[in-house]
MOPAC internal coordinates of N, CA, C and O (Angstrom, degrees):
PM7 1SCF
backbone

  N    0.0000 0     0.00 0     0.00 0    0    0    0
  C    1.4457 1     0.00 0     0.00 0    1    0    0
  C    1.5295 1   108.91 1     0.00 0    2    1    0
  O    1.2310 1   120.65 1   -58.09 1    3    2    1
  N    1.3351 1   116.36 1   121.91 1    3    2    1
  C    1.6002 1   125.63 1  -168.09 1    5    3    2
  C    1.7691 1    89.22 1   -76.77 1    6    5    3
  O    1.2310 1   121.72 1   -33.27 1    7    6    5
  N    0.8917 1   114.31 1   146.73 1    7    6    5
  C    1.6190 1   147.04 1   175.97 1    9    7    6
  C    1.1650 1   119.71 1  -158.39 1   10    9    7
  O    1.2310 1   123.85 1   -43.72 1   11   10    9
  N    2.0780 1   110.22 1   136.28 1   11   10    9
  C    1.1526 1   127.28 1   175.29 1   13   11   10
  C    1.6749 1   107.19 1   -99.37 1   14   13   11
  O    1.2310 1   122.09 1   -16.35 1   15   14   13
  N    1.4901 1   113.61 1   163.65 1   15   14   13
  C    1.1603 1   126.54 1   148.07 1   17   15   14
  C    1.5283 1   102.07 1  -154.21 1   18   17   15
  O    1.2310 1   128.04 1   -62.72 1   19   18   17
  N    1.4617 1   102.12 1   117.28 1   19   18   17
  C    1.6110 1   121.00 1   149.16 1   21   19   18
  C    1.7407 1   128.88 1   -59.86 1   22   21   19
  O    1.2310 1   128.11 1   -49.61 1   23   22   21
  N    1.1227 1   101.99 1   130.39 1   23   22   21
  C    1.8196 1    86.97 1   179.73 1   25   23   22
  C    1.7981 1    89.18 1  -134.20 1   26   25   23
  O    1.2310 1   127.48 1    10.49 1   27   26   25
  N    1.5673 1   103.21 1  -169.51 1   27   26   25
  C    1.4084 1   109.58 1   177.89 1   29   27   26
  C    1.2066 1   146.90 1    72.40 1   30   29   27
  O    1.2310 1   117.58 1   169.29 1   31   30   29
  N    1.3958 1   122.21 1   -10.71 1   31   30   29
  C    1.6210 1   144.20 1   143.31 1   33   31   30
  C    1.5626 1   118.07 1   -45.73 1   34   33   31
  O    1.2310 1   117.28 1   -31.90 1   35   34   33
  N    1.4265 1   122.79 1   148.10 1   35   34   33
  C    1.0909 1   125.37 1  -161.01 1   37   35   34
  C    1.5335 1   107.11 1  -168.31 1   38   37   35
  O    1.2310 1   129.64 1    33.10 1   39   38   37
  N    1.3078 1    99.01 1  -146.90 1   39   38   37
  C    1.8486 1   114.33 1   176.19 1   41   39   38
  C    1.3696 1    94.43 1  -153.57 1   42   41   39
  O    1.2310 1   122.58 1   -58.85 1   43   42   41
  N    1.4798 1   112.66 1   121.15 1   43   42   41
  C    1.4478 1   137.29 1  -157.61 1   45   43   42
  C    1.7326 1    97.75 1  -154.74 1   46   45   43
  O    1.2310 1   122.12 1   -50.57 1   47   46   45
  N    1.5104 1   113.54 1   129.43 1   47   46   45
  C    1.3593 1   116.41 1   172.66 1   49   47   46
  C    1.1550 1   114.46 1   -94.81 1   50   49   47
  O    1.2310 1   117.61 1   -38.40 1   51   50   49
  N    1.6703 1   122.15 1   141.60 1   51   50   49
  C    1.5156 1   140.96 1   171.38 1   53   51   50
  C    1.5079 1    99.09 1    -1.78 1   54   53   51
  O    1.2310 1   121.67 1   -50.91 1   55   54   53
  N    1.2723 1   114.41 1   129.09 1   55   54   53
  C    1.3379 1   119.18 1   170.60 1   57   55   54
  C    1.2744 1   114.78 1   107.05 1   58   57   55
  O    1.2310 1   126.11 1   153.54 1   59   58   57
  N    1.5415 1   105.86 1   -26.46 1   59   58   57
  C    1.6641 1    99.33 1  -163.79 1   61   59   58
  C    1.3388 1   120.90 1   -89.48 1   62   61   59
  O    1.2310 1   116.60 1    31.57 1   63   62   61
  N    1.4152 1   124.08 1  -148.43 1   63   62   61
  C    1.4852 1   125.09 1   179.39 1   65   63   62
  C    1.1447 1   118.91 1  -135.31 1   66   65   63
  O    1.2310 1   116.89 1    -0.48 1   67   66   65
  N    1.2801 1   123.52 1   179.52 1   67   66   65
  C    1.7050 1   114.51 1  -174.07 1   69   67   66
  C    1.6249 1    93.70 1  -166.89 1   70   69   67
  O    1.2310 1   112.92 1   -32.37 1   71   70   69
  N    1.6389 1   130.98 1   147.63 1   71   70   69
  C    1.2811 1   113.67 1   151.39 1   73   71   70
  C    1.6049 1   107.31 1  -110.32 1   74   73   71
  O    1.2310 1   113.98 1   -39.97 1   75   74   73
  N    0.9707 1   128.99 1   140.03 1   75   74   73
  C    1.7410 1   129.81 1   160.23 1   77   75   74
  C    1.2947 1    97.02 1   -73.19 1   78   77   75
  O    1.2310 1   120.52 1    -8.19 1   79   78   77
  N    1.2104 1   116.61 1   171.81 1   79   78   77
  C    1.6404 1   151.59 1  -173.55 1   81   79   78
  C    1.4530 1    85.27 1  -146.83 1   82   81   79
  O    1.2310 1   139.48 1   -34.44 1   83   82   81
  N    1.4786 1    79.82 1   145.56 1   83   82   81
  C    2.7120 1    99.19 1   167.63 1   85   83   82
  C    2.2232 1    68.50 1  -159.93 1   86   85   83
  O    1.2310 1   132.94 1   -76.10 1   87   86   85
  N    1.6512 1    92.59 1   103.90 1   87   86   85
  C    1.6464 1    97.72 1   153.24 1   89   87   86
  C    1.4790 1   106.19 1  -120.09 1   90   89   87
  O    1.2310 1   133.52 1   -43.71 1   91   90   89
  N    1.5663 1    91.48 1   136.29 1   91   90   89
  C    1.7071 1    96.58 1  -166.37 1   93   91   90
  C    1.4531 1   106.31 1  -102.06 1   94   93   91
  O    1.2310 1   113.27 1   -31.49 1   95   94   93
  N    1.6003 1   130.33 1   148.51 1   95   94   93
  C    1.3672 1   118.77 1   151.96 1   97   95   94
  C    1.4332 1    98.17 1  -140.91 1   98   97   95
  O    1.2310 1   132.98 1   -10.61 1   99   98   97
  N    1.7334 1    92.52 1   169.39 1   99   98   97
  C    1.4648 1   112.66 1  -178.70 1  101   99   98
  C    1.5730 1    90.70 1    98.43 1  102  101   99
  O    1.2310 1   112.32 1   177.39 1  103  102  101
  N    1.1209 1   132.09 1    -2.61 1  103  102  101
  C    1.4771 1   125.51 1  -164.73 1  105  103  102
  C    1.7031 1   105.62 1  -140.24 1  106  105  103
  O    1.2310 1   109.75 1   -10.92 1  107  106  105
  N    1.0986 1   136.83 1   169.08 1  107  106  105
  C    1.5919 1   134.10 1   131.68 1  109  107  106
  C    1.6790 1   123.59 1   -97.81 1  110  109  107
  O    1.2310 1   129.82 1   -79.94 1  111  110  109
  N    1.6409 1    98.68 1   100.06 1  111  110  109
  C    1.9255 1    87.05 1  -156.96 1  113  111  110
  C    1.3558 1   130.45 1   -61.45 1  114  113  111
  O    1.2310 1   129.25 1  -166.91 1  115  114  113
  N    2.1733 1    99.79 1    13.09 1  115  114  113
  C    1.5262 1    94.00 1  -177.79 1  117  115  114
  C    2.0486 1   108.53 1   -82.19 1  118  117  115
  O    1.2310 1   126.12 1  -171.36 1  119  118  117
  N    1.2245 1   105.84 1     8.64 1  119  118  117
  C    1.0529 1   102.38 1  -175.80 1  121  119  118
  C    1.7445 1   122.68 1   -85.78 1  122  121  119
  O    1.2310 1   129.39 1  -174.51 1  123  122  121
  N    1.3594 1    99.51 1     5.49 1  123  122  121
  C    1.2118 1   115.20 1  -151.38 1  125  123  122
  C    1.5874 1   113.65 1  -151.19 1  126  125  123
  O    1.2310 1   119.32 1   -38.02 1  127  126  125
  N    1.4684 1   118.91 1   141.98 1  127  126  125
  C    1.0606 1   122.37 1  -169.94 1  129  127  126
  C    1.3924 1    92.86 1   -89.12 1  130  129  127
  O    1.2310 1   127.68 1   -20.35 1  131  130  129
  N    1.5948 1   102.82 1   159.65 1  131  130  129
  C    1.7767 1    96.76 1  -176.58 1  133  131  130
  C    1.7586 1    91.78 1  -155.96 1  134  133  131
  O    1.2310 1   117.26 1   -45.23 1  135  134  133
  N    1.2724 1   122.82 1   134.77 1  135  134  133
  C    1.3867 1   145.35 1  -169.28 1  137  135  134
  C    1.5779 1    87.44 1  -118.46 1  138  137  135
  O    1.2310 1   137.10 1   -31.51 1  139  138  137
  N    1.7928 1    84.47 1   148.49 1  139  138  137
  C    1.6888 1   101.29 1   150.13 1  141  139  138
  C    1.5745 1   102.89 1  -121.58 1  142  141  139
  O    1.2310 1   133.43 1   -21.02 1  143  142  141
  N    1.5077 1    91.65 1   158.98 1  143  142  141
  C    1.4744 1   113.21 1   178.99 1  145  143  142
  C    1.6921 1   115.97 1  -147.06 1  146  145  143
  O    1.2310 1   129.69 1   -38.08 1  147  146  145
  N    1.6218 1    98.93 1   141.92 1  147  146  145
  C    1.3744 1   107.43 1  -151.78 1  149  147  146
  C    1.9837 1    97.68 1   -96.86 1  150  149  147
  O    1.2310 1   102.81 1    -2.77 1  151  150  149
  N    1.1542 1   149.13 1   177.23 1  151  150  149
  C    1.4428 1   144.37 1   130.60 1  153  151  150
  C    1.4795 1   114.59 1  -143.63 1  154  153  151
  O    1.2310 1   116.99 1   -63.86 1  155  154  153
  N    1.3165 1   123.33 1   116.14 1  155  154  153
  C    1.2490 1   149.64 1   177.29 1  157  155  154
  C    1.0885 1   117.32 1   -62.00 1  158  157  155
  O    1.2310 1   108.31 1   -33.67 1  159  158  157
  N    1.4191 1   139.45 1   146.33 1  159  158  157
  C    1.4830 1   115.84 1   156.99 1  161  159  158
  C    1.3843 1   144.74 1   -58.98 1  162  161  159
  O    1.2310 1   116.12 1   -66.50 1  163  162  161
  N    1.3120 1   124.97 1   113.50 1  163  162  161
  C    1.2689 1   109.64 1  -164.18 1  165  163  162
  C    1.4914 1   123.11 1   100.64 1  166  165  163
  O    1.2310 1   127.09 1  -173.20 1  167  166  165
  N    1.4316 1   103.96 1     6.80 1  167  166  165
  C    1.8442 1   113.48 1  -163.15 1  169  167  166
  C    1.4588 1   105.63 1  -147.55 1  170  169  167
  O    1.2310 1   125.96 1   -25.14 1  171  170  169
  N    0.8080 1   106.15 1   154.86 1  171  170  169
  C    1.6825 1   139.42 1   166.27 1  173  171  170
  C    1.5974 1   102.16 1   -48.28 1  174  173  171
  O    1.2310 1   127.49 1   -49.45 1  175  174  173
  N    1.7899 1   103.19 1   130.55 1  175  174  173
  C    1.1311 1   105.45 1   178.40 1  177  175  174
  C    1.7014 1   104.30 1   -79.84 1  178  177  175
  O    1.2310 1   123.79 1   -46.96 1  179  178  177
  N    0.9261 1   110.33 1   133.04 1  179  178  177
  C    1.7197 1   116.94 1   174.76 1  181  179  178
  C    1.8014 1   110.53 1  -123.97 1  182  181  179
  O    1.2310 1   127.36 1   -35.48 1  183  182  181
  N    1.7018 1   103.44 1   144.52 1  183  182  181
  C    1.0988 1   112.29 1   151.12 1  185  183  182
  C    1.7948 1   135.79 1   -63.71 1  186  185  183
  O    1.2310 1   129.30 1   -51.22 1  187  186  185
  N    1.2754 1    99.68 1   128.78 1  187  186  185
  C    1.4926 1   102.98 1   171.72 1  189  187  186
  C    1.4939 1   127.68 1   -92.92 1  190  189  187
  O    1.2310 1   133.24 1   132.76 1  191  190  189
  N    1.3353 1    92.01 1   -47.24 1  191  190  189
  C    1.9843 1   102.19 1   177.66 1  193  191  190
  C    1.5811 1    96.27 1  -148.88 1  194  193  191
  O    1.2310 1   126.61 1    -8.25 1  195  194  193
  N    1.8821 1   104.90 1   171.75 1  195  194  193
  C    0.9156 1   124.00 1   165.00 1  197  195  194
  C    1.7252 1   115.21 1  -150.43 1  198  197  195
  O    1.2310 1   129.87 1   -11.25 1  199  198  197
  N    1.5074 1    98.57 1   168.75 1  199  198  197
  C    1.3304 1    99.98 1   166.97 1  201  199  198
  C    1.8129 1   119.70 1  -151.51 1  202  201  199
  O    1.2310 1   142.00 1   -38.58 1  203  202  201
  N    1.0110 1    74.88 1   141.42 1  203  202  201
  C    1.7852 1    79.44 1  -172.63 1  205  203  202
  C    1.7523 1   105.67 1   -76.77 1  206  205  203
  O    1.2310 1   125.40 1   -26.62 1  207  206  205
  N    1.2429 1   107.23 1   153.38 1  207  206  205
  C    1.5819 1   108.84 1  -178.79 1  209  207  206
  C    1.8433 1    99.55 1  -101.03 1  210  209  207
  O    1.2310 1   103.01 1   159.19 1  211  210  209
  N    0.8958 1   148.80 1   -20.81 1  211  210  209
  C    1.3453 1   164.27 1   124.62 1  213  211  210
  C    1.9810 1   117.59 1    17.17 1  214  213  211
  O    1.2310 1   142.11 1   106.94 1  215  214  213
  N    1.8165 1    74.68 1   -73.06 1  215  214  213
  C    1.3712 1    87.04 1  -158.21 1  217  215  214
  C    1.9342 1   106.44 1  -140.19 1  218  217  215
  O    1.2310 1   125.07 1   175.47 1  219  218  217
  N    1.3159 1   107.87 1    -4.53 1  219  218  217
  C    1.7514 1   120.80 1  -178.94 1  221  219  218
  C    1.5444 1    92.65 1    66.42 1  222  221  219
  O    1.2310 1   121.07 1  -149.87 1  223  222  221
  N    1.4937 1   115.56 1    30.13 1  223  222  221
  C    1.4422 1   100.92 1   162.05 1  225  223  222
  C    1.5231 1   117.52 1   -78.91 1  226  225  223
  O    1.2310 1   113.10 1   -50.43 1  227  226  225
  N    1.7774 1   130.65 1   129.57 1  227  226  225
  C    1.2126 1   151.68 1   152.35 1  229  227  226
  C    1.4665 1   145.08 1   -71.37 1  230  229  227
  O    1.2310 1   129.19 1   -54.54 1  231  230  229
  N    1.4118 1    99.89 1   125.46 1  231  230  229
  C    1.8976 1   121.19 1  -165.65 1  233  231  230
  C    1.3730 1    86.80 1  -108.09 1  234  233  231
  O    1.2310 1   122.43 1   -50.99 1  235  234  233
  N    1.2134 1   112.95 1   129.01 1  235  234  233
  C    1.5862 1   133.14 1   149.25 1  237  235  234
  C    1.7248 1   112.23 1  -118.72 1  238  237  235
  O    1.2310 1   123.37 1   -47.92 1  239  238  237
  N    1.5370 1   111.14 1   132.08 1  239  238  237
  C    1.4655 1    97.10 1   172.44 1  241  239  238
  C    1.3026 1   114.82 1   -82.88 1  242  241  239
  O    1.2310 1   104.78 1   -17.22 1  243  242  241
  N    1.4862 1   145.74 1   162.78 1  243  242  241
  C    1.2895 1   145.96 1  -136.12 1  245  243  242
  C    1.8668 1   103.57 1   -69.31 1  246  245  243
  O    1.2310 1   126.72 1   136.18 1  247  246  245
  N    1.6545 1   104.69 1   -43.82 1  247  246  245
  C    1.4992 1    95.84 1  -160.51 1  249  247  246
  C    1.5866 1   110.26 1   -85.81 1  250  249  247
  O    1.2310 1   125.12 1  -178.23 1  251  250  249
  N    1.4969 1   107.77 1     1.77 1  251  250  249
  C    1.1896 1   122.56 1   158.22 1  253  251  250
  C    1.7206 1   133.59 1   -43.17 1  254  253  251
  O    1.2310 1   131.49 1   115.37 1  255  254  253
  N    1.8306 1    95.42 1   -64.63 1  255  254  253
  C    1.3055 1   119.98 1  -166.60 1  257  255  254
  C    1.3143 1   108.95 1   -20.02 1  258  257  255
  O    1.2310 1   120.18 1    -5.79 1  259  258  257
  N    1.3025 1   117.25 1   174.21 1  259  258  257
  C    1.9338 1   119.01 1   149.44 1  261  259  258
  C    1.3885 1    92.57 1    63.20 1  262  261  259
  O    1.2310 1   103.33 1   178.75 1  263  262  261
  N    1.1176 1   148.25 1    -1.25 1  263  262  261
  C    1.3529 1   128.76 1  -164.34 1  265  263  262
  C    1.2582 1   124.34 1  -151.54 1  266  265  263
  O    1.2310 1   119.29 1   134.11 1  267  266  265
  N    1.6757 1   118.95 1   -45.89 1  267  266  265
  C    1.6066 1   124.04 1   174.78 1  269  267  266
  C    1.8710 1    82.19 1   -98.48 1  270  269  267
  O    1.2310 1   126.18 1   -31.98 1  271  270  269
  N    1.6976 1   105.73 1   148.02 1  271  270  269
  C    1.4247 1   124.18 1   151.40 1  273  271  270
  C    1.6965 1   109.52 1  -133.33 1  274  273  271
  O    1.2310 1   126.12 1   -37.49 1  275  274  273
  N    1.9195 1   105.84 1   142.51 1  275  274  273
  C    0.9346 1    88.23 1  -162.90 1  277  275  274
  C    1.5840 1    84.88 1  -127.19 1  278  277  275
  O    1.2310 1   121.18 1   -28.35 1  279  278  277
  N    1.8226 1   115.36 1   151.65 1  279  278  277
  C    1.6633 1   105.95 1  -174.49 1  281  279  278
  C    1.5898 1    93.07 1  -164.12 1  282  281  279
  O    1.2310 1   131.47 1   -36.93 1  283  282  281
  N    1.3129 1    95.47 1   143.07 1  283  282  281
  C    1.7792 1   105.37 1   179.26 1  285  283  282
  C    1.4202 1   111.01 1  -101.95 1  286  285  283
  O    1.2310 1   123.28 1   -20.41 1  287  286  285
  N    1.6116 1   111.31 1   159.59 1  287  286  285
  C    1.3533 1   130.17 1   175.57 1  289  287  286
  C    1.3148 1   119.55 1  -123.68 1  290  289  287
  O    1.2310 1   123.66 1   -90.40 1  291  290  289
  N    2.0540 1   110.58 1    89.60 1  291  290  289
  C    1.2118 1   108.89 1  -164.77 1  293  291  290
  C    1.5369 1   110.43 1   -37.64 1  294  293  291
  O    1.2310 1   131.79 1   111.94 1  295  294  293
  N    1.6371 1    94.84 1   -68.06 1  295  294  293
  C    1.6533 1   101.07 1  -174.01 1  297  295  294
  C    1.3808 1   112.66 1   -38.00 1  298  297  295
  O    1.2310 1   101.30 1  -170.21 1  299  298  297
  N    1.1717 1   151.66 1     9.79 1  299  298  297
  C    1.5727 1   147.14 1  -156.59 1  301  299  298
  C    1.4276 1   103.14 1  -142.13 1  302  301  299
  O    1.2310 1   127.99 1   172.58 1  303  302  301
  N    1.4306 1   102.21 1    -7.42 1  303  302  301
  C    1.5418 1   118.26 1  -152.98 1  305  303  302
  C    2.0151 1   108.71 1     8.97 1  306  305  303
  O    1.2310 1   132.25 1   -99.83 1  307  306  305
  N    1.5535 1    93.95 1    80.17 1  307  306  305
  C    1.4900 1   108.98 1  -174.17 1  309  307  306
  C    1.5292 1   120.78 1  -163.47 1  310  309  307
  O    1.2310 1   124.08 1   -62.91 1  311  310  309
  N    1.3990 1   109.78 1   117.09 1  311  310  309
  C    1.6529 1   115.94 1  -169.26 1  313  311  310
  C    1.5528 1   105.98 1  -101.61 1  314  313  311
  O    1.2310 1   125.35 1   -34.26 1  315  314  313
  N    1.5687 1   107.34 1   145.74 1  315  314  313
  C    1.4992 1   101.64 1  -133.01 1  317  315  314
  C    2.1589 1    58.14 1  -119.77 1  318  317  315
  O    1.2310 1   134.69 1    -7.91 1  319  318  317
  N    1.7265 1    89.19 1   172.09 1  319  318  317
  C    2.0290 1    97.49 1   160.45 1  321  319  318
  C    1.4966 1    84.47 1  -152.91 1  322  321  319
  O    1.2310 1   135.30 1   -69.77 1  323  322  321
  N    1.2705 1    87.99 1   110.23 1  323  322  321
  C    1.8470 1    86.15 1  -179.38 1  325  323  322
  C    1.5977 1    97.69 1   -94.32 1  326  325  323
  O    1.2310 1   111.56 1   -21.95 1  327  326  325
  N    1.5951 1   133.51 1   158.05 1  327  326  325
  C    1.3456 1   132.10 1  -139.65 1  329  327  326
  C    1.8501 1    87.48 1  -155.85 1  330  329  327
  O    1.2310 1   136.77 1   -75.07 1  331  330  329
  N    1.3486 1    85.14 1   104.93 1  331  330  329
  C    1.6418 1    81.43 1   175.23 1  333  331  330
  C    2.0200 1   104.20 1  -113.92 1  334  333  331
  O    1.2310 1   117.56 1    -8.15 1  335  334  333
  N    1.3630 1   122.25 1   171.85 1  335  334  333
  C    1.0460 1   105.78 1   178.30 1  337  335  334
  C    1.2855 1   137.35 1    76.68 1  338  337  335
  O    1.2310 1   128.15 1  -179.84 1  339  338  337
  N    1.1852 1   101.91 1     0.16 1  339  338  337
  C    1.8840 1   108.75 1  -154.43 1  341  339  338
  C    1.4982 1   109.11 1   -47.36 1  342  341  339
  O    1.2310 1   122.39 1   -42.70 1  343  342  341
  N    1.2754 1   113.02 1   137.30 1  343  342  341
  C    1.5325 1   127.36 1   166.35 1  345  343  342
  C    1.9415 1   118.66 1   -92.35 1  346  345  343
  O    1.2310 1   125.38 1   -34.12 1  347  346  345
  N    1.3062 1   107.28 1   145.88 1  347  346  345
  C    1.4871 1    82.75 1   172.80 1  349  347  346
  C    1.5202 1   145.06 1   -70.67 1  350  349  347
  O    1.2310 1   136.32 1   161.70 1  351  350  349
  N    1.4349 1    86.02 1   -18.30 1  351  350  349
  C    1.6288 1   115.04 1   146.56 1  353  351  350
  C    1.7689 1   133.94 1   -32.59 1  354  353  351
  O    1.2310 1   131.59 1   142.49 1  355  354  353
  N    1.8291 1    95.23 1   -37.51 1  355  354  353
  C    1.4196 1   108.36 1   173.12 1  357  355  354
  C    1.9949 1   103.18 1   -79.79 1  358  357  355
  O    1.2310 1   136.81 1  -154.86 1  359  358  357
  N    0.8189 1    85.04 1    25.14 1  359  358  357
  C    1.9472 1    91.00 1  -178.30 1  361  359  358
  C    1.4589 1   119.29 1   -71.09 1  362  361  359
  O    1.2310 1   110.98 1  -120.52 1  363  362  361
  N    1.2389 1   134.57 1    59.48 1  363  362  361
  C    1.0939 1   132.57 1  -168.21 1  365  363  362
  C    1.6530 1   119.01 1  -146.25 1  366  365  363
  O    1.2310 1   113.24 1   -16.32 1  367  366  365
  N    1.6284 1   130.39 1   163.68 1  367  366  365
  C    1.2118 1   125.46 1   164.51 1  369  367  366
  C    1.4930 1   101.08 1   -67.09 1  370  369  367
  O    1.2310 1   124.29 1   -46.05 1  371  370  369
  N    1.4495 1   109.38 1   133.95 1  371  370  369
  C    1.6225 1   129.69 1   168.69 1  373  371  370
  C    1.4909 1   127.92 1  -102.98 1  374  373  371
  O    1.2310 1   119.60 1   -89.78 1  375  374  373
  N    1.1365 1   118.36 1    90.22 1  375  374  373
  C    1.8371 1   122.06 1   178.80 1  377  375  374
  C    1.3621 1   117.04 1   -93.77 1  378  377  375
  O    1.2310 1   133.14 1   -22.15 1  379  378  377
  N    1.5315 1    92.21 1   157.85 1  379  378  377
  C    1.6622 1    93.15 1   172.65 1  381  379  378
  C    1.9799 1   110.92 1  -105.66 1  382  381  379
  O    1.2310 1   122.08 1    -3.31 1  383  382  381
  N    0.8720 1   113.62 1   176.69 1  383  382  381
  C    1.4156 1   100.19 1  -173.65 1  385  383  382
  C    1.8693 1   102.49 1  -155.70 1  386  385  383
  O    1.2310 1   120.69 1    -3.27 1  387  386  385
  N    0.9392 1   116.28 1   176.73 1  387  386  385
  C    1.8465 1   126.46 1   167.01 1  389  387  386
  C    1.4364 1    89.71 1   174.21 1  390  389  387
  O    1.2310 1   123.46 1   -27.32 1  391  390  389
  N    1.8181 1   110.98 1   152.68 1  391  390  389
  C    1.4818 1   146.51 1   153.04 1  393  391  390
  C    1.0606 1   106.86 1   -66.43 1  394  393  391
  O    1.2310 1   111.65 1   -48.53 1  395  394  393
  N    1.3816 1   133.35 1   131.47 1  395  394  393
  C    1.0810 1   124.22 1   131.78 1  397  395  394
  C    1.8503 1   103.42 1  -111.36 1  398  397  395
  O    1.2310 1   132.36 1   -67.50 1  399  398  397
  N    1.8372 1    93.74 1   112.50 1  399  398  397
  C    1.7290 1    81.70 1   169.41 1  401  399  398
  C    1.2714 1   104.57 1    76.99 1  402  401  399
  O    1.2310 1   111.57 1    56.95 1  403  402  401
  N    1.4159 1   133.48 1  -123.05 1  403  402  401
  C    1.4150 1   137.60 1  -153.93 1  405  403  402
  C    1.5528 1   103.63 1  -135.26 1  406  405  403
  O    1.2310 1   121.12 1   165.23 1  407  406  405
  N    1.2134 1   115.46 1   -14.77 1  407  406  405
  C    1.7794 1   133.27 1   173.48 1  409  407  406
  C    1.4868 1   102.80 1  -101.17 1  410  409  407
  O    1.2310 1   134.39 1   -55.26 1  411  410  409
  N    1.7275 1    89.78 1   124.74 1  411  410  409
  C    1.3770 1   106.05 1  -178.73 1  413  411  410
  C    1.8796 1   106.19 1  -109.35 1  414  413  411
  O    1.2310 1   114.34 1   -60.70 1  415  414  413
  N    1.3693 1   128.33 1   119.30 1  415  414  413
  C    1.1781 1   142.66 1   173.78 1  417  415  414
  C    1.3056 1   120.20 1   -56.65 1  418  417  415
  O    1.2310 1   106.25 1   -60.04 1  419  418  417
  N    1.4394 1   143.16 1   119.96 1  419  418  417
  C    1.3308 1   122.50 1   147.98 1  421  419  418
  C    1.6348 1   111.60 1  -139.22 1  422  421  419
  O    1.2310 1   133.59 1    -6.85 1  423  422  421
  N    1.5922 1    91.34 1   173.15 1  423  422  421
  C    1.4664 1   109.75 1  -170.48 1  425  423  422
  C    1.3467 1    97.46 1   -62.51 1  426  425  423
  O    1.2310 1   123.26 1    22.35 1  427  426  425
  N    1.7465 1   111.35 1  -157.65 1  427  426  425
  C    1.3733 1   119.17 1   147.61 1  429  427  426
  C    1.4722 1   117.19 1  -114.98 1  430  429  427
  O    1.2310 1   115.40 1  -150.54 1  431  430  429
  N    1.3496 1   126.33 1    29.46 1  431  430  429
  C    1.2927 1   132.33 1   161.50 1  433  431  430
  C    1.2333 1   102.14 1    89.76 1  434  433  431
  O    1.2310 1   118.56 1    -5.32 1  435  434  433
  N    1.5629 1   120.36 1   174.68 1  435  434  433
  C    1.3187 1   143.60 1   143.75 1  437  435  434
  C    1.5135 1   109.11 1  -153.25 1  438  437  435
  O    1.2310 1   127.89 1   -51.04 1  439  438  437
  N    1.4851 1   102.41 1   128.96 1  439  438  437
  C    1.5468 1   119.48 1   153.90 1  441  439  438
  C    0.9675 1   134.92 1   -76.58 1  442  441  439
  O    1.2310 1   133.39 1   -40.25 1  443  442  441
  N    1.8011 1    91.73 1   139.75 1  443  442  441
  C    1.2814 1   104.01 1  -173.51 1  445  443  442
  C    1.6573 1   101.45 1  -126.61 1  446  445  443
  O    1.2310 1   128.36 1   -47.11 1  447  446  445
  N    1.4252 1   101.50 1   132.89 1  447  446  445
  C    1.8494 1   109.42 1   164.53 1  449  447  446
  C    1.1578 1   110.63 1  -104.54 1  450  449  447
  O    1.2310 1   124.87 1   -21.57 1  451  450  449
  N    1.2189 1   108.26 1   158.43 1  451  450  449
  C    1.6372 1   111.58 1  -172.77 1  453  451  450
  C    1.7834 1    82.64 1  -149.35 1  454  453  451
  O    1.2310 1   117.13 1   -77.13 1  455  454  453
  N    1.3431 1   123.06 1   102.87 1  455  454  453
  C    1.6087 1   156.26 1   167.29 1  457  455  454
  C    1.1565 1   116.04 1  -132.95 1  458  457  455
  O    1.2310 1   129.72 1   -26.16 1  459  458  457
  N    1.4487 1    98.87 1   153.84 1  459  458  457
  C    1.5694 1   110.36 1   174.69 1  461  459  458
  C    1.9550 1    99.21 1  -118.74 1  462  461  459
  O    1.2310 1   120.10 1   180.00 1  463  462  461

């Protein structure tokens, strides 16, 4: 049974940084493409990045760019979104996610604030 756990969210002021953790088991996550996704209060869960298991090809959504990078460690079997810059805007629960098929997987998040 594939399972997430997110780690690494916090309370960090404008400017700062953060890395997430997505460590997977029950799975090997190079087999598999694996996205993060952010949900705000009050908002629509949205994608932030992705990565293909293929080829380490990378999705950032636009207000992302320049700023979050996201990259896995087969051996760790664990995809990191490292968060530079943070806005308070980036204020939201952060998951990791993958398909398998027609079932979609997720963690149970970790929050992140971004205040001064």
């Amino acid at each position: 049974q594939l399972q997430f756990v997110e780690s690494g969210g916090g309370l960090v002021q404008p400017g700062g940084s953060l890395r997430l953790s997505c460590a997977a088991s029950g799975v090997t996550l190079d087999s598999y493409n694996i996205g993060w996704f952010r949900q705000a209060p009050g908002k629509e869960r949205e994608g932030v990045s992705c990565i293909s298991n293929s080829d380490g090809v990378t999705h950032y959504v636009d207000s992302v760019k320049g700023r979050f990078t996201i990259s896995r460690d087969n051996a760790k079997n664990t995809v990191y979104l490292q968060m530079n810059t943070l806005k308070p805007e980036d204020t939201a629960v952060y998951y990791c996610n993958t398909a398998v098929g027609v079932v979609n997987y997720w963690g149970q998040g970790t929050q992140v604030t971004v205040s001064s």
